[in-house]
VEXVO-989930 format. One record per residue (C-alpha): y negated, z negated, x negated; residue number from 1. Coordinates in Angstrom, 3 decimals, decimal comma. Each point is the difference from the previous one (the first is absolute). Layout:
<recs>
+----------+----------+----------+-----+
!        Y !        Z !        X ! pos !
+----------+----------+----------+-----+
!        Y !        Z !        X ! NUM !
...
+----------+----------+----------+-----+
</recs>
This chain:
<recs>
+----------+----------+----------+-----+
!        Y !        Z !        X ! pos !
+----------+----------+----------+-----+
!   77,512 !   16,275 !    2,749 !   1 !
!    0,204 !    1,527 !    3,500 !   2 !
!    0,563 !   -3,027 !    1,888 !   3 !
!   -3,061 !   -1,636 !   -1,991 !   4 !
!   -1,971 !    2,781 !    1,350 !   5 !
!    1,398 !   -0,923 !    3,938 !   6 !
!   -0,821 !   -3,259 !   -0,459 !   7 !
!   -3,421 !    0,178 !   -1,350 !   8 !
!   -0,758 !    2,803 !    2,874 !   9 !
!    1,440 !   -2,406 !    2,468 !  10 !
!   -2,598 !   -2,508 !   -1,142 !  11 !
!   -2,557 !    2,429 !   -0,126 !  12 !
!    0,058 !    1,091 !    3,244 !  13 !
!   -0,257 !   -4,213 !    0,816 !  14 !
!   -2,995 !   -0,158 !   -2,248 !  15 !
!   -1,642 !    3,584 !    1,879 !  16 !
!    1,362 !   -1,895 !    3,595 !  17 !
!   -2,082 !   -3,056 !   -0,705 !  18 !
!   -3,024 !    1,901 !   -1,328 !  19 !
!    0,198 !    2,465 !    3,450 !  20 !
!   -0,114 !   -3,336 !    2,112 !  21 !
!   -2,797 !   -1,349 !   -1,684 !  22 !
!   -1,989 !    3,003 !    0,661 !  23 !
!    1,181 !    0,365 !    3,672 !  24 !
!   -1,273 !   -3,789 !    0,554 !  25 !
!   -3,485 !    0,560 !   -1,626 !  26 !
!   -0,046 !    3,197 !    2,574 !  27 !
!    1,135 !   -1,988 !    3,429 !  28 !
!   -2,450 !   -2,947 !   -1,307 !  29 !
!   -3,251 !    2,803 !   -0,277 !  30 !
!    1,454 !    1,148 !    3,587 !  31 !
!    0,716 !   -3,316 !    1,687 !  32 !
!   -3,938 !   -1,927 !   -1,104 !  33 !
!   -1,914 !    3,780 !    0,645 !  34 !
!    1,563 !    0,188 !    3,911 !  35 !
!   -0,770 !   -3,807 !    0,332 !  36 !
!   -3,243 !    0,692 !   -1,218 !  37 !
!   -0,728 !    2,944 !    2,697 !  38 !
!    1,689 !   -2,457 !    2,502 !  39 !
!   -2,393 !   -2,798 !   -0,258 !  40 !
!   -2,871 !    2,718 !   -0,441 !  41 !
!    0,903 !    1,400 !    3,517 !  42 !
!   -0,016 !   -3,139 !    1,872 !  43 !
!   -3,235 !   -1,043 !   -0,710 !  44 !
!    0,505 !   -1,304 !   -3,566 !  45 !
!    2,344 !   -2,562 !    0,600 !  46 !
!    0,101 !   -1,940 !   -3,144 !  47 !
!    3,548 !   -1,667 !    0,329 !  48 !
!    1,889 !    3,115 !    0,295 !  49 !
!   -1,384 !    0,903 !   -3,380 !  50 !
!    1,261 !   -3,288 !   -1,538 !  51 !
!    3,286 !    1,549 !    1,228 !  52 !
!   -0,167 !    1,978 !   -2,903 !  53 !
!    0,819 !   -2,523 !   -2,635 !  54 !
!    3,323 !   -0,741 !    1,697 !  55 !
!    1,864 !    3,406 !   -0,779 !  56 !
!   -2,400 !   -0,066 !   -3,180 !  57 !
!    1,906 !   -3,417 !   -1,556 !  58 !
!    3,333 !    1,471 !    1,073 !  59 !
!    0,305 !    2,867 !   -1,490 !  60 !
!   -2,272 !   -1,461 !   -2,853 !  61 !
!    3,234 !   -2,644 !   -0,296 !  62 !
!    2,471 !    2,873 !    0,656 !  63 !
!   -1,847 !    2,445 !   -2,542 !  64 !
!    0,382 !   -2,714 !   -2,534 !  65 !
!    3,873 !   -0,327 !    0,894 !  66 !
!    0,637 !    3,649 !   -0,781 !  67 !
!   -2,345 !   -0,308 !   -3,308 !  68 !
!    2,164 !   -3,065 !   -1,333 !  69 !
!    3,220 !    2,514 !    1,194 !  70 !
!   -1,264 !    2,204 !   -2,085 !  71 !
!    0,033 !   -1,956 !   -3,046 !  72 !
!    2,726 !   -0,959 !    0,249 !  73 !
!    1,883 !    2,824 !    0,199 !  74 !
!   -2,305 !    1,598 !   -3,059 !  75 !
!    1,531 !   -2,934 !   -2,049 !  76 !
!    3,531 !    0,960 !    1,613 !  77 !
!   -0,676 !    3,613 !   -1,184 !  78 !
!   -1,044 !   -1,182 !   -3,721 !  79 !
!    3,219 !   -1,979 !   -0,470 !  80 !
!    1,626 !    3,116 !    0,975 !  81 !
!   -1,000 !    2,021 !   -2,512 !  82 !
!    1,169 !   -2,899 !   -2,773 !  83 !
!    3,306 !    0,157 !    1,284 !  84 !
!    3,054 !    1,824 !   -1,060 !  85 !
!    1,741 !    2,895 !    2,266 !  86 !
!    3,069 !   -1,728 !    0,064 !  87 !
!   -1,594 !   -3,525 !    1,330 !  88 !
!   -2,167 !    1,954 !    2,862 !  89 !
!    1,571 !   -1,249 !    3,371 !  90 !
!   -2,715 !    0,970 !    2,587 !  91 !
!   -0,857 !   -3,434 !    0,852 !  92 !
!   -3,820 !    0,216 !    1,908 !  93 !
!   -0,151 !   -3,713 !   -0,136 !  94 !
!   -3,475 !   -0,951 !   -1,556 !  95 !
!    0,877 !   -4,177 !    0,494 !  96 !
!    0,341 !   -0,099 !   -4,370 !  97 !
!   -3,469 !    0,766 !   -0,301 !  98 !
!   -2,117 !   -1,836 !    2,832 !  99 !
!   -0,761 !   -2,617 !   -3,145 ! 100 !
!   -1,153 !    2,996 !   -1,832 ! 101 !
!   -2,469 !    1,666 !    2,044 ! 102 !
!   -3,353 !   -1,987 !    1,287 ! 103 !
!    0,721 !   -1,756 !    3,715 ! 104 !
!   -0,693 !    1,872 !    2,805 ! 105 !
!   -3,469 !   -2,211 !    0,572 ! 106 !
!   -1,501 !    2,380 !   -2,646 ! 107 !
!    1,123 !    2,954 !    1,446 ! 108 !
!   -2,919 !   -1,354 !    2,879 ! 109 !
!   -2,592 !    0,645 !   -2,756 ! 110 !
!    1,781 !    2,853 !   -2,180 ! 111 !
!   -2,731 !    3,514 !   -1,133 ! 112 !
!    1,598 !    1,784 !    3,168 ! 113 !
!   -0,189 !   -2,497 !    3,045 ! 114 !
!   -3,301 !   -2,093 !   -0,686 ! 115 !
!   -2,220 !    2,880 !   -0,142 ! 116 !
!    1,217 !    1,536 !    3,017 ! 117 !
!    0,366 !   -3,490 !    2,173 ! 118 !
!   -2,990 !   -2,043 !   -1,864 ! 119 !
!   -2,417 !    2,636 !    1,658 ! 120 !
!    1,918 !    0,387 !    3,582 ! 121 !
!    0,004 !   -3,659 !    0,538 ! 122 !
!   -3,584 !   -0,167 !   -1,272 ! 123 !
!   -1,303 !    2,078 !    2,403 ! 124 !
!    1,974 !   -1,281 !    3,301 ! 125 !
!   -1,705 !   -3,499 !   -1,250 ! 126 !
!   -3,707 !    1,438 !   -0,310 ! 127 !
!    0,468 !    2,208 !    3,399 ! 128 !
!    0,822 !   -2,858 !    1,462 ! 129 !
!   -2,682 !   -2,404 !   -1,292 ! 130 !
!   -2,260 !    3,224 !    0,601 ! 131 !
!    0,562 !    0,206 !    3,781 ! 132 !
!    0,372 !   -3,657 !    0,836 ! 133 !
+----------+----------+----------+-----+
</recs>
């Protein structure tokens, strides 16, 4: 049973890794539109810096979604762990089985915890922009 335990920590800590970089990207996307923001304010409202904005917004909106799909993945990895017997455990982290088994990474782009954060962002760099044009 012990090196079931290892195993499912070791994917655990995948699982907690993804989550972590998920959060850090919502963070550095807040960060990255709000200085762009002041920037244009300061120079006289300059309304192409603030369509900036949606370029790191789409990135890490794309790379937020990469580390969402991850995620699944390695949930679904973690669930066939727990069906399997000690003695057929072999550490293996590969989560290639189950991409047919998990929803493509397209829907990640519009899962509960990345289209209410982006939607909104990306919303508001449009209507700024429309606003001071």
């Amino acid at each position: 049973m012990e090196s079931k335990i290892r195993h499912l920590e070791m994917i655990q800590s995948v699982i907690a890794r993804m989550n972590s970089n998920s959060f850090l990207l919502k963070g550095w996307t807040v960060t990255i539109v709000v200085a762009l923001f002041a920037f244009a304010n300061v120079k006289d409202m300059d309304s192409n810096l603030i369509v900036l904005a949606i370029i790191p917004t789409m990135f890490f909106w794309g790379l937020d979604a990469f580390f969402v799909h991850q995620e699944w993945l390695f949930i679904k990895l973690y669930e066939c762990v727990t069906t399997q017997n000690e003695k057929d455990i072999n550490f293996s982290m590969k989560t290639n089985p189950f991409k047919f088994q998990v929803r493509k990474w397209r829907y990640a782009l519009l899962s509960k915890t990345i289209l209410p954060f982006y939607l909104p962002v990306t919303l508001l760099v449009i209507v700024a922009y429309i606003w001071l044009k």
